[in-house]
The first five atom37 places (N, CA, C, CB, O) and aatype in JSON, in Angstrom:
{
  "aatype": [20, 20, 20, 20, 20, 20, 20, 20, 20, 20, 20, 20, 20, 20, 20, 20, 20, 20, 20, 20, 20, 20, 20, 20, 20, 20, 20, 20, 20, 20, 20, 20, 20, 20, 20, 20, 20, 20, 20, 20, 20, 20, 20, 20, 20, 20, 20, 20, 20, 20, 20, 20, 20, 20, 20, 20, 20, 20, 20, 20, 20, 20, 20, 20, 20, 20, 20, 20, 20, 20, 20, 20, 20, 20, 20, 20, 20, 20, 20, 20, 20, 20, 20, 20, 20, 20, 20, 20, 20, 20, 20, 20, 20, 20, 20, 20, 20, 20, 20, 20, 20, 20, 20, 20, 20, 20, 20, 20, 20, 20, 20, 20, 20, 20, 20, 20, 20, 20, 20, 20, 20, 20, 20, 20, 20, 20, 20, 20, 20, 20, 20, 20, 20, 20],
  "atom_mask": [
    [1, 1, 1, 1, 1],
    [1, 1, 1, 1, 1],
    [1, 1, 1, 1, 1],
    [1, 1, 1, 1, 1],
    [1, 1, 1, 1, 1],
    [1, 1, 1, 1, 1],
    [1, 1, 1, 1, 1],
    [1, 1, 1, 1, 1],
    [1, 1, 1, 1, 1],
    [1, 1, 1, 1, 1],
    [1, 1, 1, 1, 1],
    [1, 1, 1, 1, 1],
    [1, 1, 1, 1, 1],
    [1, 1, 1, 1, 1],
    [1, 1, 1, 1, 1],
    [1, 1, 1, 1, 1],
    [1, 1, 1, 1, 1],
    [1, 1, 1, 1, 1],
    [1, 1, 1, 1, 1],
    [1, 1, 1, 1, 1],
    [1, 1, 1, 1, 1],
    [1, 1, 1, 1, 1],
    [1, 1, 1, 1, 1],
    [1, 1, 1, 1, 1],
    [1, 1, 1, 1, 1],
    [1, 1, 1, 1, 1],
    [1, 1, 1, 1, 1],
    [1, 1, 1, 1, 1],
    [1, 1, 1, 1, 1],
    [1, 1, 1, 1, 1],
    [1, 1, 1, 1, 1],
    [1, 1, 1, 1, 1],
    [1, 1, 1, 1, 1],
    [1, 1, 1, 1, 1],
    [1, 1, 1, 1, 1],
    [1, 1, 1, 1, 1],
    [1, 1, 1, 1, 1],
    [1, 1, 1, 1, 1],
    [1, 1, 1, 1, 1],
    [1, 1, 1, 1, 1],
    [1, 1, 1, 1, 1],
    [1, 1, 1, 1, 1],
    [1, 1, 1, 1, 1],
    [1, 1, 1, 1, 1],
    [1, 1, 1, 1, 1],
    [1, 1, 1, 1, 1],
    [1, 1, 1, 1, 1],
    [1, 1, 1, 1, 1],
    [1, 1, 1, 1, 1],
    [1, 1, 1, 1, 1],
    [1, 1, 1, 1, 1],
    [1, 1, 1, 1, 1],
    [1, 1, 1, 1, 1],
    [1, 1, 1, 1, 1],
    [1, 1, 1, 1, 1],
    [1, 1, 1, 1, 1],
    [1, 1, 1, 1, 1],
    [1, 1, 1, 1, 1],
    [1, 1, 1, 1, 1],
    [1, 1, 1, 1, 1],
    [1, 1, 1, 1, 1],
    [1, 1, 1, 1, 1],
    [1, 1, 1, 1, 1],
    [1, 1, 1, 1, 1],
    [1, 1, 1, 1, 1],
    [1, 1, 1, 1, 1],
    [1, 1, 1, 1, 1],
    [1, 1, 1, 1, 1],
    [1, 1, 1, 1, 1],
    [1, 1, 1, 1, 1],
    [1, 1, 1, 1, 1],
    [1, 1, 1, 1, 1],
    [1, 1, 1, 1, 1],
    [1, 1, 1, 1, 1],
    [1, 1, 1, 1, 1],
    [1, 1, 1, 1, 1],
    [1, 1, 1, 1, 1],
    [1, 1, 1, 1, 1],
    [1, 1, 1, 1, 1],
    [1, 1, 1, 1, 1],
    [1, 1, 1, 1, 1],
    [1, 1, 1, 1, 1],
    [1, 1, 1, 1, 1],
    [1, 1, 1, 1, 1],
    [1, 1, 1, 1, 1],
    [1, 1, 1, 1, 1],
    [1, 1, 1, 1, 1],
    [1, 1, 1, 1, 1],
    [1, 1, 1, 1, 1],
    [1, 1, 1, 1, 1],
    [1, 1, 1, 1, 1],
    [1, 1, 1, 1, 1],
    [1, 1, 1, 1, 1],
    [1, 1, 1, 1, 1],
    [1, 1, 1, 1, 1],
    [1, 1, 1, 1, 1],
    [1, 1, 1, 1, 1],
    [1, 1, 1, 1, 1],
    [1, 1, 1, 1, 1],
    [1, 1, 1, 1, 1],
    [1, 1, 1, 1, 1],
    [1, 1, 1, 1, 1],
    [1, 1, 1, 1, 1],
    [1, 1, 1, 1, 1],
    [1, 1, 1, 1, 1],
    [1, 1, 1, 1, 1],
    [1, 1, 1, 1, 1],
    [1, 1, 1, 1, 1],
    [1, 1, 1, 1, 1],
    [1, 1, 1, 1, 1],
    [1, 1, 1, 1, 1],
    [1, 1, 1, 1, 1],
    [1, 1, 1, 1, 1],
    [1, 1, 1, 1, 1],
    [1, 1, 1, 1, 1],
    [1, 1, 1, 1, 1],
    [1, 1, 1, 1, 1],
    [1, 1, 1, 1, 1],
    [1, 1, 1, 1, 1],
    [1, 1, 1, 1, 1],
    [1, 1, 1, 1, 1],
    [1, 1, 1, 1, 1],
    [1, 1, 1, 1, 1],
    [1, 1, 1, 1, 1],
    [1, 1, 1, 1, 1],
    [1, 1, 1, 1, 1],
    [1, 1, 1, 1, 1],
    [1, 1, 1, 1, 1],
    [1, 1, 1, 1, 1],
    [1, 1, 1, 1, 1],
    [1, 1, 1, 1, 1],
    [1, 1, 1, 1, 1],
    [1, 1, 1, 1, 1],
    [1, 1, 1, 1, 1]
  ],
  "atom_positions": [
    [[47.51, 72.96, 75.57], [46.79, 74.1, 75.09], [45.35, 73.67, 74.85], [47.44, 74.68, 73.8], [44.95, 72.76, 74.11]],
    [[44.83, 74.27, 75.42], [42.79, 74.31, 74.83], [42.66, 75.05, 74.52], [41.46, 74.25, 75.55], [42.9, 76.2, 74.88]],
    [[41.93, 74.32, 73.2], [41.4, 74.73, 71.62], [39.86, 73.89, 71.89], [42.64, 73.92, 69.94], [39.7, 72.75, 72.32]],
    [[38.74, 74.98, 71.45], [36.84, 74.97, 71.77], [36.87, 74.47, 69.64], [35.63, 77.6, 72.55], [37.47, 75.08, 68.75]],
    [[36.27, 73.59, 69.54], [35.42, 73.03, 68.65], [34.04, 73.28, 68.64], [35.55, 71.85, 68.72], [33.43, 72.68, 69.53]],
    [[33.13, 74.26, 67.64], [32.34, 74.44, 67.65], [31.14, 73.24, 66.9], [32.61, 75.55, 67.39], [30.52, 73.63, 65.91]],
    [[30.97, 72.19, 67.3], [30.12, 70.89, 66.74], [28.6, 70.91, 66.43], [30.24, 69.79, 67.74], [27.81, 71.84, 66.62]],
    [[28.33, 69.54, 65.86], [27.03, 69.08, 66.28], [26.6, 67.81, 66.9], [26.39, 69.13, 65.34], [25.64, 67.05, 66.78]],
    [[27.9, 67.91, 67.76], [27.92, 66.67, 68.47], [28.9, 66.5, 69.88], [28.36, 65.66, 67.41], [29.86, 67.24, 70.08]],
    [[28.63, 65.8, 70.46], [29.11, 65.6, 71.74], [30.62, 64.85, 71.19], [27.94, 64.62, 72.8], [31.53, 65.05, 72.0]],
    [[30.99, 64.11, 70.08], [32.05, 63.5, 69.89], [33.12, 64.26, 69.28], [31.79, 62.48, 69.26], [32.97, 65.48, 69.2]],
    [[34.39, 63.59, 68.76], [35.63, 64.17, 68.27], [35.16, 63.47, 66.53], [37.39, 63.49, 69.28], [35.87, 63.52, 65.52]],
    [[34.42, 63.15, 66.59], [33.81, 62.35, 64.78], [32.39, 63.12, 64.53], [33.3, 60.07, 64.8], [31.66, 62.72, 63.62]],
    [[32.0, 64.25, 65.37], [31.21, 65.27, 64.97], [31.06, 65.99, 64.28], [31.09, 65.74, 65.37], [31.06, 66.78, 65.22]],
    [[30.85, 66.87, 63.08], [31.04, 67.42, 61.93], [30.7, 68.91, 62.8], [30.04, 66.8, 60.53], [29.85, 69.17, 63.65]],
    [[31.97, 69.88, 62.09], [31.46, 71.36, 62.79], [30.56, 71.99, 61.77], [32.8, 72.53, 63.15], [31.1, 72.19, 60.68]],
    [[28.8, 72.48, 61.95], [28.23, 72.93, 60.99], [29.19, 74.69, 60.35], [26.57, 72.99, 61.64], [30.28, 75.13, 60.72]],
    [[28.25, 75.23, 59.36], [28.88, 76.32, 58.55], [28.69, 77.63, 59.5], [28.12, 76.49, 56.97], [29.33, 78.65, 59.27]],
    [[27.94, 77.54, 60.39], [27.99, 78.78, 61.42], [28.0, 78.7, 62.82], [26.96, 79.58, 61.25], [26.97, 78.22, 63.3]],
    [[28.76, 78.98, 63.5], [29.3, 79.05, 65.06], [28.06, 78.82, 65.95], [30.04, 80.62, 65.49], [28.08, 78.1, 66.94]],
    [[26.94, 79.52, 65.5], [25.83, 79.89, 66.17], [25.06, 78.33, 66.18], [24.99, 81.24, 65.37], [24.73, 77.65, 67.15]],
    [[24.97, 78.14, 65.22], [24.24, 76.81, 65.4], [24.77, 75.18, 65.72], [23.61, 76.74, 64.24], [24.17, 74.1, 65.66]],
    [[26.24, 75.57, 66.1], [26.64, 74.05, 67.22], [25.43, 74.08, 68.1], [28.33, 74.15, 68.45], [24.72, 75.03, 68.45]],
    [[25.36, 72.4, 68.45], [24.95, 72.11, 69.68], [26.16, 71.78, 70.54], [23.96, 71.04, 69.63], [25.91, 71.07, 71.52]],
    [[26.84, 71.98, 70.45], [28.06, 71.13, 71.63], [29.26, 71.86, 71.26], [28.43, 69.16, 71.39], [29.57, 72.08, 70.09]],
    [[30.03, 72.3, 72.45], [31.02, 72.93, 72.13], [32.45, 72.04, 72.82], [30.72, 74.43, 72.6], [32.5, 72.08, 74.05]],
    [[33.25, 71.5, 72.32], [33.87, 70.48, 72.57], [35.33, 71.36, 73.01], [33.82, 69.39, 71.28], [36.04, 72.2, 72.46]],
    [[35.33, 70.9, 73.83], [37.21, 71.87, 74.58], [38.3, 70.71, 74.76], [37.08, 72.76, 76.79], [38.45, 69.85, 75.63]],
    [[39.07, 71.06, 73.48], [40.03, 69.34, 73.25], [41.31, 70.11, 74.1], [40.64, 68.6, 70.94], [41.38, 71.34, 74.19]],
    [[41.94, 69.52, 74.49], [43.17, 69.56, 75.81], [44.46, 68.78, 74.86], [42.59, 68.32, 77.66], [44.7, 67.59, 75.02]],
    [[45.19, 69.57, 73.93], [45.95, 69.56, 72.82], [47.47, 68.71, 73.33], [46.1, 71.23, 72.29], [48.26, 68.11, 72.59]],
    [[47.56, 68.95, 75.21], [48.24, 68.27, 75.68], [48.54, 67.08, 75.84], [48.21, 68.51, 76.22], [49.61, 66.49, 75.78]],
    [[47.07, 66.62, 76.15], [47.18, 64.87, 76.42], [45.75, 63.96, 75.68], [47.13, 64.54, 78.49], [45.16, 62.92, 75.97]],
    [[45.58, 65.14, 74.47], [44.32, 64.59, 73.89], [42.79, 63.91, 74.26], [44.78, 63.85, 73.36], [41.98, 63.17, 73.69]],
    [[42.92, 64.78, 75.88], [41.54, 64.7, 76.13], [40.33, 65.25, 75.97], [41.49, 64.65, 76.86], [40.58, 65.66, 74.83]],
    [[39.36, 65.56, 76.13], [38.07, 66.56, 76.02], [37.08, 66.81, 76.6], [37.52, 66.5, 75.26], [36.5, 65.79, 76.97]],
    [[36.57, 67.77, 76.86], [35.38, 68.13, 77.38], [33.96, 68.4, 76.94], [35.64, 68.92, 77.81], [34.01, 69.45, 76.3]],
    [[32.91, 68.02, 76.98], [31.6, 68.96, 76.0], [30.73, 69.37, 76.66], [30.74, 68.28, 74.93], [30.31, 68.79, 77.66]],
    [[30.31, 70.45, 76.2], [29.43, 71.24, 76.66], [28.18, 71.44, 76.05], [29.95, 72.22, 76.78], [28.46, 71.66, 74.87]],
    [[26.94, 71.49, 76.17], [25.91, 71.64, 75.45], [25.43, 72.79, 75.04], [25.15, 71.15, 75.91], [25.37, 73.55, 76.01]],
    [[24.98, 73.4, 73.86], [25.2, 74.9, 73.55], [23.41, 75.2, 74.37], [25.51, 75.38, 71.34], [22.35, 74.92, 73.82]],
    [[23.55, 75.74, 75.6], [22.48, 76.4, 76.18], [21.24, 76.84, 75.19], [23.08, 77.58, 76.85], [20.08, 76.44, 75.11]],
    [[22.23, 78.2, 74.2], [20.93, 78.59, 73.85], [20.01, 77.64, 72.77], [21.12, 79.95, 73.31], [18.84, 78.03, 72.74]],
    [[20.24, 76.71, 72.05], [19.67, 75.87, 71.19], [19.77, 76.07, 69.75], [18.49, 75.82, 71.5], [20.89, 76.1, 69.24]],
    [[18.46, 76.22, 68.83], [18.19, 76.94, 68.43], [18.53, 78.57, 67.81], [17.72, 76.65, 68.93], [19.13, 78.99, 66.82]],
    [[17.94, 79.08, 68.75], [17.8, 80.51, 68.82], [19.1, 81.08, 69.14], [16.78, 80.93, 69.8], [19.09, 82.26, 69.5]],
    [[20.64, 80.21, 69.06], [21.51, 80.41, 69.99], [21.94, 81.91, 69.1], [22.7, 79.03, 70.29], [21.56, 82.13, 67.95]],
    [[22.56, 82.61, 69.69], [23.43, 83.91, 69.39], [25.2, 83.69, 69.16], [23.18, 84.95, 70.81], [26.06, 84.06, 68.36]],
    [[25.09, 82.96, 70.23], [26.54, 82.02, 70.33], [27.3, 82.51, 71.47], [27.6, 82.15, 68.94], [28.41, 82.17, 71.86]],
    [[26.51, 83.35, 71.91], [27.27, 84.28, 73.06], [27.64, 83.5, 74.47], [26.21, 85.6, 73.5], [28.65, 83.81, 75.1]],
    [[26.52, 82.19, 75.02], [26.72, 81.23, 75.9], [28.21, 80.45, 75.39], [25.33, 80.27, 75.92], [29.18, 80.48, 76.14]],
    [[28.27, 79.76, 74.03], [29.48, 79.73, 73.78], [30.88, 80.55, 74.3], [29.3, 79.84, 72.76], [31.83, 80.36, 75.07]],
    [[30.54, 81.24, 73.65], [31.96, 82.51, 73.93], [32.25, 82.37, 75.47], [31.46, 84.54, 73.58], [33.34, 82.06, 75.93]],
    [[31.29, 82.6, 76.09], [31.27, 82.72, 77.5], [32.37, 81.81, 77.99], [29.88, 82.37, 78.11], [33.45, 82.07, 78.53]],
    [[31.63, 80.33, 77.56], [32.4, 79.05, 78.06], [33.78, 79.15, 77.41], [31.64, 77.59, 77.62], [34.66, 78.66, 78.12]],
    [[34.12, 79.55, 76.45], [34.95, 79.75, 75.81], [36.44, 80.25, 76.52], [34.35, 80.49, 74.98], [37.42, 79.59, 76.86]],
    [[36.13, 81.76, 76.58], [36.55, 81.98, 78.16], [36.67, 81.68, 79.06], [36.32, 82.37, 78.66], [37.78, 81.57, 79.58]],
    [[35.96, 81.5, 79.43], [36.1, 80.33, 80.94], [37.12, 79.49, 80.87], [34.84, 79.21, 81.2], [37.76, 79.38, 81.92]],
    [[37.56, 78.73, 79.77], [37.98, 77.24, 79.61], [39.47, 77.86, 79.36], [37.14, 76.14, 78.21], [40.52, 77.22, 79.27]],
    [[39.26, 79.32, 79.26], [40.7, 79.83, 78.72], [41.2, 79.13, 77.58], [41.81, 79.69, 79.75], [42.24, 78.53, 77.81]],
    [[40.73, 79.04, 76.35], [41.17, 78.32, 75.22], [41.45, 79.23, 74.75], [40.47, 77.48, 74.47], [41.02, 80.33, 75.1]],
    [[42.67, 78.95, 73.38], [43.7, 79.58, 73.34], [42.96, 80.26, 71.42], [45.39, 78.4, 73.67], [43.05, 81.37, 70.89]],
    [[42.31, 78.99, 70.94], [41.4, 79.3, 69.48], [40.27, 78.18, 69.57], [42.44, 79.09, 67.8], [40.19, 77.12, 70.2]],
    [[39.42, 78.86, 68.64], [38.32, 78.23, 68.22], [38.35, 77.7, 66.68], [37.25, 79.16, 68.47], [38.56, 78.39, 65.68]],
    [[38.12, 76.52, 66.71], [38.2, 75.72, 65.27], [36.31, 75.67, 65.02], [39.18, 73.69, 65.47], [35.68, 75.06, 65.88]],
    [[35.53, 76.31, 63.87], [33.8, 76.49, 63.57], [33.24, 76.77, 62.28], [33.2, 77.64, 64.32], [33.98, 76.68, 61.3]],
    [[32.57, 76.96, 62.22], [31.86, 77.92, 60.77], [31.91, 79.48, 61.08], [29.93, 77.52, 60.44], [32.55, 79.94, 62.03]],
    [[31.41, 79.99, 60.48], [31.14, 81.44, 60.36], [30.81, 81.96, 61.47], [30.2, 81.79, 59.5], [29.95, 81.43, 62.18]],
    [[31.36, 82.95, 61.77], [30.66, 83.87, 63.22], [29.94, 85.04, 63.23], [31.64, 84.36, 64.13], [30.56, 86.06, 62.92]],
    [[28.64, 85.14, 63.54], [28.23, 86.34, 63.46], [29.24, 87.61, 64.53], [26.62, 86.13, 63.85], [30.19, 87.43, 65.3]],
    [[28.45, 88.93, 64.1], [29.32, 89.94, 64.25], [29.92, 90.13, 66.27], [28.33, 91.38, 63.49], [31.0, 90.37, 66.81]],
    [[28.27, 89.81, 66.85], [28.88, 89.64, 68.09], [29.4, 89.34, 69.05], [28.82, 89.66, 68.33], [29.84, 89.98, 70.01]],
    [[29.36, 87.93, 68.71], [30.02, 86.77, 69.5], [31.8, 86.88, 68.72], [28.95, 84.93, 69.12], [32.73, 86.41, 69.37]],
    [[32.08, 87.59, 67.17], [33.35, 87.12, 66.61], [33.96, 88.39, 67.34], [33.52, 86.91, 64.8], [35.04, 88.21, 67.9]],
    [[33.41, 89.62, 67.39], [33.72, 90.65, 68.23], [34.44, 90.95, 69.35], [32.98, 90.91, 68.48], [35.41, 91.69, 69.51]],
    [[33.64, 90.07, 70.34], [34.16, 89.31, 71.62], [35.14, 88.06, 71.88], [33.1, 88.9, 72.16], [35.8, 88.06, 72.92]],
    [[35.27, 86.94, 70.93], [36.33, 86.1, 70.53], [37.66, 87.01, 70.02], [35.76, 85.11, 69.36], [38.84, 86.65, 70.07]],
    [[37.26, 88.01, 69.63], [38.49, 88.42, 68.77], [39.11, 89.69, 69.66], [38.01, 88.92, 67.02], [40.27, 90.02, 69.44]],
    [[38.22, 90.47, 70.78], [38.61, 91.23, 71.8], [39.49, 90.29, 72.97], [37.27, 91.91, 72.35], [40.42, 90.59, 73.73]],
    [[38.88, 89.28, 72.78], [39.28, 88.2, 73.84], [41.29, 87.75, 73.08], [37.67, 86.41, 73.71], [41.88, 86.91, 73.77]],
    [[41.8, 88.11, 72.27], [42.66, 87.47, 71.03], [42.47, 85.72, 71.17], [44.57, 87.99, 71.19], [43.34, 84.9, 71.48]],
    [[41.29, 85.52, 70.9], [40.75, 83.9, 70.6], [41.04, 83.81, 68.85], [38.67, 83.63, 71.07], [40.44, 84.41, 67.96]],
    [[42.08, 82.92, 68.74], [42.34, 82.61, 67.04], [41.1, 81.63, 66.61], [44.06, 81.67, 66.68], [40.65, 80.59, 67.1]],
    [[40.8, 82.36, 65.55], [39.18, 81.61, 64.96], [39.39, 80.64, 63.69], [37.93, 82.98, 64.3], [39.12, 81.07, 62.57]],
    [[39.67, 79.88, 63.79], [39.71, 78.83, 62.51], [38.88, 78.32, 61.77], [40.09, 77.88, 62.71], [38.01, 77.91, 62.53]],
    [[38.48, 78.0, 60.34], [37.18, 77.78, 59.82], [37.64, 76.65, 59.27], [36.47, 78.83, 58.9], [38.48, 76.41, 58.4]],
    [[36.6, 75.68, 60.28], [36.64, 74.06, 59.81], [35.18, 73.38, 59.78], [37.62, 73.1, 60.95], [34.89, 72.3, 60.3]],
    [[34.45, 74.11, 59.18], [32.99, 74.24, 58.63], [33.15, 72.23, 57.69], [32.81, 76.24, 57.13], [33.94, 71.52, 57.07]],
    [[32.22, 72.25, 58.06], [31.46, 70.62, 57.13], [32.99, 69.66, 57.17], [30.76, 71.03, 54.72], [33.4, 69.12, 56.14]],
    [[33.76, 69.54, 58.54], [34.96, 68.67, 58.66], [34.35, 68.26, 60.47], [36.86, 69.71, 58.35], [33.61, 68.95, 61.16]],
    [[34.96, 66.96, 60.82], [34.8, 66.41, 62.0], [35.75, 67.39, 62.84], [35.13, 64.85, 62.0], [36.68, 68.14, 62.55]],
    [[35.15, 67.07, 63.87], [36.2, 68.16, 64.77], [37.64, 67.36, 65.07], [35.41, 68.64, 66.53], [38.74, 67.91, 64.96]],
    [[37.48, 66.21, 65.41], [39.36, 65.5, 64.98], [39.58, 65.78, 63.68], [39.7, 63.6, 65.04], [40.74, 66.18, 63.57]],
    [[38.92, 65.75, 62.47], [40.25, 66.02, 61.25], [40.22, 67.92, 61.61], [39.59, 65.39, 58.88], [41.26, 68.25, 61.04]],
    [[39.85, 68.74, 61.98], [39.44, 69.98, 62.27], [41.13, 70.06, 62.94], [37.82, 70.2, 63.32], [42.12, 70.54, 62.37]],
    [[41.05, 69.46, 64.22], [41.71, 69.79, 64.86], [43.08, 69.48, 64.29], [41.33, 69.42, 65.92], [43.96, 70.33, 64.13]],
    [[43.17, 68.29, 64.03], [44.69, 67.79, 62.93], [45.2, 69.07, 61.77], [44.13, 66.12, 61.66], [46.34, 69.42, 61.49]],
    [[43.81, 69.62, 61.22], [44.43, 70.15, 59.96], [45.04, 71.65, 60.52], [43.17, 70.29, 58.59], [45.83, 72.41, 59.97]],
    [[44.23, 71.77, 62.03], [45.03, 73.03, 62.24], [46.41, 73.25, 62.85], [44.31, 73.75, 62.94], [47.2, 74.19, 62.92]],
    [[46.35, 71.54, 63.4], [47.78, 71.48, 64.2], [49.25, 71.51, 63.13], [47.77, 69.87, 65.15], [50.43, 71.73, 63.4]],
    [[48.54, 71.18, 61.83], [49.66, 71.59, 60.91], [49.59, 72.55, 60.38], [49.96, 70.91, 60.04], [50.52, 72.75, 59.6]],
    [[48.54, 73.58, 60.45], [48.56, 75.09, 59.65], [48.02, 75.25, 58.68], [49.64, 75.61, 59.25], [48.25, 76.23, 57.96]],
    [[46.83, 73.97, 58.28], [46.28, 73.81, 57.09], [44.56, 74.37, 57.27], [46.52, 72.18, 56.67], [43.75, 74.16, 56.36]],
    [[44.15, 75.14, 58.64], [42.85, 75.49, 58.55], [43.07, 76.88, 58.1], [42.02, 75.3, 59.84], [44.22, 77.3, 57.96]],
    [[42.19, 77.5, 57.91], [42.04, 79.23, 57.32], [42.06, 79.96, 58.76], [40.24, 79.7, 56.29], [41.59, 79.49, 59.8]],
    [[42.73, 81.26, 58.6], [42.1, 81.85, 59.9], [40.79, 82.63, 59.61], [43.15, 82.86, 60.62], [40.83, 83.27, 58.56]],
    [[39.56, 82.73, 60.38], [38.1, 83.53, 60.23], [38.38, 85.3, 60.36], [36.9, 82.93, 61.72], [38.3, 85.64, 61.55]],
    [[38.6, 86.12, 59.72], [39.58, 87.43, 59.84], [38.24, 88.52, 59.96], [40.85, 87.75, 58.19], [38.56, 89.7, 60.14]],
    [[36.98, 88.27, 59.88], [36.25, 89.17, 59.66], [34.84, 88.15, 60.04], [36.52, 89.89, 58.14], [34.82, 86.92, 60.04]],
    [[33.58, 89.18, 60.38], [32.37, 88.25, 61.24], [31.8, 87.71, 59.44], [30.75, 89.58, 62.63], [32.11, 87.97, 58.28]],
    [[30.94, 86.94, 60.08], [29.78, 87.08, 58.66], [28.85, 87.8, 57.85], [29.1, 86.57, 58.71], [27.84, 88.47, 58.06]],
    [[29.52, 87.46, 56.83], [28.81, 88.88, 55.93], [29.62, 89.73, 55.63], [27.77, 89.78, 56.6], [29.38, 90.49, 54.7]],
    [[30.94, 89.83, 56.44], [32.19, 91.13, 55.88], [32.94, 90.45, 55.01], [33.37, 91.86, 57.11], [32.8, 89.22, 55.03]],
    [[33.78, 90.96, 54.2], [34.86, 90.32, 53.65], [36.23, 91.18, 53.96], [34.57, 90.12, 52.11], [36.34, 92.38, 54.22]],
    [[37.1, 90.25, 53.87], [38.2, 90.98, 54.34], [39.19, 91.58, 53.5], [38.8, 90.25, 55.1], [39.46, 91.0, 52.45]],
    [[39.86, 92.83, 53.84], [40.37, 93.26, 52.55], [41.65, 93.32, 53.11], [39.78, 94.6, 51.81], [41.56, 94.03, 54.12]],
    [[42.73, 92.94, 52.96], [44.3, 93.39, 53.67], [44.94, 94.51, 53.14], [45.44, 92.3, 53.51], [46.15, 94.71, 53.23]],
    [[43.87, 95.48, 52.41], [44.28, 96.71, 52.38], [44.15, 97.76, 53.14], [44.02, 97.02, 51.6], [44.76, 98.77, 53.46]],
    [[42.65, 96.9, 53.41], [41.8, 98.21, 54.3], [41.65, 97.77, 55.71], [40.09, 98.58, 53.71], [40.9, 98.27, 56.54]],
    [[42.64, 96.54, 55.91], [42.58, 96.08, 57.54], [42.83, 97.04, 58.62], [43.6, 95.04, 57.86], [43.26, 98.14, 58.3]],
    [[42.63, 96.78, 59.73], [43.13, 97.88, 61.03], [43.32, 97.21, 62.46], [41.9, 99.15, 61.32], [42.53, 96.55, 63.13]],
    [[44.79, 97.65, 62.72], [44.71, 96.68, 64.19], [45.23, 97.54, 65.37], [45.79, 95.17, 64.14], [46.18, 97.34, 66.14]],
    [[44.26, 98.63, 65.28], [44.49, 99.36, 66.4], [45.03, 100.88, 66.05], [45.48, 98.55, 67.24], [44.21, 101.6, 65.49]],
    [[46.29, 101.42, 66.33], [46.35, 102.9, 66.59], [47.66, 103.37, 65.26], [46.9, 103.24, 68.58], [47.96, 104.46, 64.78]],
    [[48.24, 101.85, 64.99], [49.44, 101.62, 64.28], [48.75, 101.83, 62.52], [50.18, 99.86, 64.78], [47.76, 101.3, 62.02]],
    [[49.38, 102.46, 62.12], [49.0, 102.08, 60.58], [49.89, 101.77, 59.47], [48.33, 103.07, 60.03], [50.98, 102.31, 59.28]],
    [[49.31, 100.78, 58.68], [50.07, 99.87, 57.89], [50.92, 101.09, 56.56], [48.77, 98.5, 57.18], [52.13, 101.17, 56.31]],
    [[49.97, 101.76, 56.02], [50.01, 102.67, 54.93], [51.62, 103.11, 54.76], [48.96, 103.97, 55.24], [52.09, 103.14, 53.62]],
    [[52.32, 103.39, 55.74], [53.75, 103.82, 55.78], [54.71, 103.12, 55.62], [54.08, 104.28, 56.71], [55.87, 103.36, 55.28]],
    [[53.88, 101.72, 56.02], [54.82, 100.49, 55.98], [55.3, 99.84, 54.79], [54.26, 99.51, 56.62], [56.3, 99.14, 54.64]],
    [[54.06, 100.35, 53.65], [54.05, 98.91, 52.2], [55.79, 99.51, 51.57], [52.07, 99.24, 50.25], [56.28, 100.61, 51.84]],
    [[56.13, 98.93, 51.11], [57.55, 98.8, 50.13], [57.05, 97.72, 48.68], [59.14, 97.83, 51.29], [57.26, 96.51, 48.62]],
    [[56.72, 98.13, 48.16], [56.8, 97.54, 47.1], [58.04, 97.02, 45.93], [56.09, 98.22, 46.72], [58.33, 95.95, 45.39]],
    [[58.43, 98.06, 45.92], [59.53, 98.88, 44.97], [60.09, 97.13, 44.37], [61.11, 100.23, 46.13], [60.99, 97.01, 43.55]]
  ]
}
């Protein structure tokens, strides 16, 4: 399975910064035989993160382990069903370890939203009929 590490570094001892947008290197670890790939984040700087995503796709990875995502690039990861993991100020090997046991967060909403599991929505289905409390 490939899983995209959003870094600041070409290595697996790279620290992923607090927002998606500002990796330089987007690292595509191969969960099979623990190899990897990196990629250099095009836009720099100024990135949007959208060159990311792109590659992202491409590489057919299955989630993204990063910091925070702004609204358009998490939009498109999340149209794409790319699972977003937040492993902000961790190397992308302990990143990747903590998710292979279920210990990263999933990213449920872009930056700046917060998420409410009341007021969630996943499409045409609605939850409201469903709660049982009792």
């Amino acid at each position: 399975m490939k899983i995209a590490i959003a870094a600041n570094g070409a290595k697996m001892d790279s620290l992923i910064p607090d927002n998606f947008e500002e990796s330089t290197f987007l690292l595509i670890a191969e969960t099979d035989d623990g190899s990897f790939e990196t990629f250099k984040n095009p836009e720099g700087q100024e990135s949007i993160g959208m060159a990311m995503v792109r590659e992202i796709l491409k590489q057919d990875c299955e989630a993204v382990i990063c910091g925070v995502i702004e609204k358009e690039a998490f939009e498109e990861l999340a149209a794409a069903q790319i699972t977003r993991y937040m492993g902000a100020n961790r190397s992308a090997a302990d990143a990747l370890n903590l998710m292979d046991t279920y210990k990263l967060d999933i990213i449920r909403v872009p930056k700046g939203e917060v998420y409410d599991p009341d007021t969630h929505n996943h499409g045409p289905a609605n939850c409201e009929g469903d709660k049982d409390y009792a």
